[in-house]
N, C-alpha and C positions, 0 to 999 in steps of 0.2 A: 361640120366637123365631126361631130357623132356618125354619121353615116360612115362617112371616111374610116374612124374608129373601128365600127363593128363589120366591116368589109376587109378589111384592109389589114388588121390588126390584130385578128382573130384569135392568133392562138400564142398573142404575146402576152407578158404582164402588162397591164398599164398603169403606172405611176403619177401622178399629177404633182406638180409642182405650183399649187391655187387651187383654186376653188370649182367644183364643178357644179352645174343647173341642167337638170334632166327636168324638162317642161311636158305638160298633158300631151302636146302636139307630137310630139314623138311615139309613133306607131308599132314601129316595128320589136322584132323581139331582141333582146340583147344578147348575147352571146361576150362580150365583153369579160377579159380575165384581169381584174383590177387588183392592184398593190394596194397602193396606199394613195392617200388623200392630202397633201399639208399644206389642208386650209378647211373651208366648211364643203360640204356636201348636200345639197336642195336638190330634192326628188319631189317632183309633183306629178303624176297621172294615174288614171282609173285602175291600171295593170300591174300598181306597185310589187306585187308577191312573184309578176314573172321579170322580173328585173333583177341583175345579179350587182351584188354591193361590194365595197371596197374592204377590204381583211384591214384597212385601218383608217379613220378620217382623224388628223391632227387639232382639228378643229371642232364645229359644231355640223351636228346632223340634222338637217330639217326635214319633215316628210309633211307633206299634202296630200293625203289618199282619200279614196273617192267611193269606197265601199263600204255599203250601209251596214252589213252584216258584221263586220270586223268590228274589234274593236280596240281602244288604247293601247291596253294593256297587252292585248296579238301581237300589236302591229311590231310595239315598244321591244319587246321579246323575239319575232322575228329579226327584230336589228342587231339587235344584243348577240344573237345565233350567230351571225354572217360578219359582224363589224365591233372593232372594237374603237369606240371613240371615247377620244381625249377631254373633248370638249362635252358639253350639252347636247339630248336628244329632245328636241322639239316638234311636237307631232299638231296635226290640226286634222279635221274631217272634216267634210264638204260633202255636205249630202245635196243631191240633189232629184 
């Protein structure tokens, strides 16, 4: 369905109606022009900072990011820049 999106979709808003899951395994670049969010928002991969966020998540924001040199407080403040959420920002790092 993401493919679909960033193909297909490219130079619309997009809007969710629920909750979206953006997983590590997802490669490619996003180009996605997002609305809003009404529900949570779960971003996990290596590439979090070339990923573009929703201008509102209605709910909670979770991030999984995977790079050593960033840190909370970056990451927390990059979201804040791009997203205004209603809910909770809930962040974790994964180093590996």
């Amino acid at each position: 369905e993401f493919y679909i999106l960033n193909e297909e979709f490219e130079n619309y808003i997009i809007n969710v109606e629920g909750s979206v899951t953006i997983n590590f395994d997802i490669t490619l670049y996003n180009k996605i022009n997002w609305g809003y969010v009404n529900g949570n928002f779960l971003i996990a991969h290596k590439k979090f900072l070339s990923f573009s966020l929703p201008k509102l998540v209605r709910g909670n924001f979770y991030c999984n990011y995977y790079y050593t040199k960033l840190t909370y407080t970056t990451v927390e403040e990059y979201i804040k820049k791009w997203c205004t959420v209603n809910g909770s920002i809930l962040i974790l790092n994964f180093k590996f």
